[in-house]
N, C-alpha and C positions, 0 to 999 in steps of 0.2 A: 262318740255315738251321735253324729251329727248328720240330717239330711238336706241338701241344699235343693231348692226346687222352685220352678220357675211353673206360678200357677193362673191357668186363664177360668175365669167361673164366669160365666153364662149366668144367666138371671133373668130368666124370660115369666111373664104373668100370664095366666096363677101358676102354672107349674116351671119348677127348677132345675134344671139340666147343670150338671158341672163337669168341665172340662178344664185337664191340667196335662201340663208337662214337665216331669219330673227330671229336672237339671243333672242333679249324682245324687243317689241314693247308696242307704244301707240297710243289709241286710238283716234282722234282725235274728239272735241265734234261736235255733230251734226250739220251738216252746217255750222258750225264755219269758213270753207273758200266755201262760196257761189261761187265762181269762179270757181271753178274745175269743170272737166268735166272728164265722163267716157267714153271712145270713145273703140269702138271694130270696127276690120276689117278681111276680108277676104284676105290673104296671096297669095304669089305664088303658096304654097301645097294645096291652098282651104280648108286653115284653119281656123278658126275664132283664131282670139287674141285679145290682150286686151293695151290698154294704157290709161298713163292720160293727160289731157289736160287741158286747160282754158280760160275762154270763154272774148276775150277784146274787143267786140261790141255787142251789140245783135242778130246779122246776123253772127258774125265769132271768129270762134275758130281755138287757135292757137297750137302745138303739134309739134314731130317730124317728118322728111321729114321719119323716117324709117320704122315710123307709117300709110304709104300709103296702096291700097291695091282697090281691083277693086271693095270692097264694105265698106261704111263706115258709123259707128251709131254713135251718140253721144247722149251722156245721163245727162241732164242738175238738179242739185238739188237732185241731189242722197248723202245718208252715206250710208245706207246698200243696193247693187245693186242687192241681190237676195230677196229683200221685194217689193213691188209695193208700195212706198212711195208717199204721196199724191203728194207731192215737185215735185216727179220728172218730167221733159219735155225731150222725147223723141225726135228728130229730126233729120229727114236725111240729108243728107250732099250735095246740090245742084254741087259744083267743089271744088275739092281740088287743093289746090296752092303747092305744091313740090318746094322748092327753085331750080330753072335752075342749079346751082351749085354743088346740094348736091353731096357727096362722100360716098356710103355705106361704102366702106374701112378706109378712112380718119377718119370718120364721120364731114369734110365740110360743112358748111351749113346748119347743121343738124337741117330744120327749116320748119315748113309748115301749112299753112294756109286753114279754113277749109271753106269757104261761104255756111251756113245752107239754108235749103230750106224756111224756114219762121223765123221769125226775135225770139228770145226767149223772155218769157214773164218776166220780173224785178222782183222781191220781194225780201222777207230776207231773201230765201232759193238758188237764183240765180240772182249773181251779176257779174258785170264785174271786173277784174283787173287794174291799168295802168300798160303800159308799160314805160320802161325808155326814154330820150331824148337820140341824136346821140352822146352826149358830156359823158355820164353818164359810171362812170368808176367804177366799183366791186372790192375792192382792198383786197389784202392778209389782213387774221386775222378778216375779218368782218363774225358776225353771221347770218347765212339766215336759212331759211327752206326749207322742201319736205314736199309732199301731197299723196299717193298714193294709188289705190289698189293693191298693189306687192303683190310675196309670203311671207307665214308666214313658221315659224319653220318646219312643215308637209309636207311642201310641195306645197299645195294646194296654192290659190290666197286669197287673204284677200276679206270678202264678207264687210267689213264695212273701211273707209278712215283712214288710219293710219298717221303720221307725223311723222318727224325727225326736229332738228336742226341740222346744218352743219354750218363747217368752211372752208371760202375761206381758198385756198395754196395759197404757191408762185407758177410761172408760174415751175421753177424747181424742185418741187415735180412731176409734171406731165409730163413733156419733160423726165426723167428719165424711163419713163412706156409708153409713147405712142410716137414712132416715129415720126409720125406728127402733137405733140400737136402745136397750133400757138392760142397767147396770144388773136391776134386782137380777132380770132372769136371762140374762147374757155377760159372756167374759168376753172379753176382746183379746184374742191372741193370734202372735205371729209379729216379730222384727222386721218390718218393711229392711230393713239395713241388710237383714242379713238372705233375703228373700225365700226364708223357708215359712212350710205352711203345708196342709193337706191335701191329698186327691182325689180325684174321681172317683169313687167307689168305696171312699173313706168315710164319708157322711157312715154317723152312728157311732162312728169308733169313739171310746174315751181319752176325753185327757186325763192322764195320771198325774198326779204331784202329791209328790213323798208317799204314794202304794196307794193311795186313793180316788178313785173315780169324782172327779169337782166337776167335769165337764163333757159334750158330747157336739163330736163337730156335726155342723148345722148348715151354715150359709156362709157363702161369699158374693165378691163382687169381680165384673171383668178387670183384670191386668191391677186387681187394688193385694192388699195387705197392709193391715191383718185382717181379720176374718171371723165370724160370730160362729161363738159355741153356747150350747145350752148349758146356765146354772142350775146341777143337779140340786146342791145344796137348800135351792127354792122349794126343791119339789118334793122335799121328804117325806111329809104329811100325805101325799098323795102317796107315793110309792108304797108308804106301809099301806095305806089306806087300800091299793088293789091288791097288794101282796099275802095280806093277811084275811080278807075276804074269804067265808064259810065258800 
């Protein structure tokens, strides 16, 4: 269950464009991770884009803060997102939670909360995540995953959920390539060796490691690996903190 892929990320200031090309890809079986969510928004340019996300209540989905945008969909129980699959649940997005912090430069924070307008409905096609406790620490050398619909080789976006396995770094693989990588609320991941890594349209998806959301891909750099993911584990205190809000 291996995705090899050859990733170019753009990093233009203050805003973030990323661009990839995915070498050979796999396909991930259908609904195999219930949790993901397909979320598209409308941009500054009044553009529509795309990211992934995952859903850890049934009122809220959680994604990147850089994934905001003055309009926003999420799409609950989708694999192929250009078929009208019975699975899927559509659902508009009531408020978005933007972490107060976030740094589009930095990428800080890089974390965001989504409160759906109606609660999503359960089954084996749409399920929730956990996330980690505030103790819970992702160390070099351990195996996780991505989930996404990035681009593929052409160009184009992947119309069906592809996956990769990844390898945490140490924090100085990535301090080496991102000025302000910081351990607390950044993982470093992705095997320069083995040149896998995330795509375009990936931003937001989680990393899973042993069924639980540690992390949430965020930022790269052009023609580098590995690549900065947000430490959810940092942000526990908050997540309850908007989750459980009157």
């Amino acid at each position: 269950m291996m995705l090899l892929l050859l990733i170019l990320l753009a990093f233009p200031l203050p805003s973030r464009t990323f661009i990839a090309v995915i070498k050979r890809g796999t396909e991930a079986r259908p609904h195999s991770r219930p949790y993901m969510a397909f979320i598209k928004y409308i941009n500054q340019r009044n553009t529509w884009k795309r990211c992934g996300g995952f859903l850890v209540r049934e009122d809220f989905v959680m994604t990147a803060a850089h994934c905001n945008g003055r309009e926003i969909g999420v799409v609950l129980g989708a694999h192929n997102i250009k078929n009208k699959e019975e699975t899927m649940q559509e659902i508009p997005v009531l408020q978005a939670f933007p972490h107060p912090e976030f740094n589009n430069v930095s990428g800080f924070s890089d974390i965001m909360l989504l409160k759906l307008k109606e609660k999503a409905r359960l089954n084996s096609a749409v399920r929730t995540i956990s996330l980690p406790q505030s103790q819970d620490w992702v160390l070099p050398h351990q195996m996780c995953s991505v989930a996404g619909w990035g681009n593929l080789v052409h160009g184009n976006s992947s119309d069906t959920l592809q996956e990769v396995d990844l390898q945490v770094q140490n924090k100085r693989a990535c301090q080496t390539i991102f000025r302000y990588y910081n351990n607390y609320v950044n993982i470093c991941v992705g095997n320069p060796r083995h040149m896998k890594t995330a795509a375009m349209g990936d931003s937001g998806a989680p990393l899973v490691c042993n069924n639980v959301a540690q992390g949430i891909v965020c930022l790269g750099r052009p023609r580098k690996i590995p690549m900065i993911y947000t430490r959810i584990s940092t942000f526990v205190p908050w997540i309850h903190k908007i989750m459980n809000a009157p």
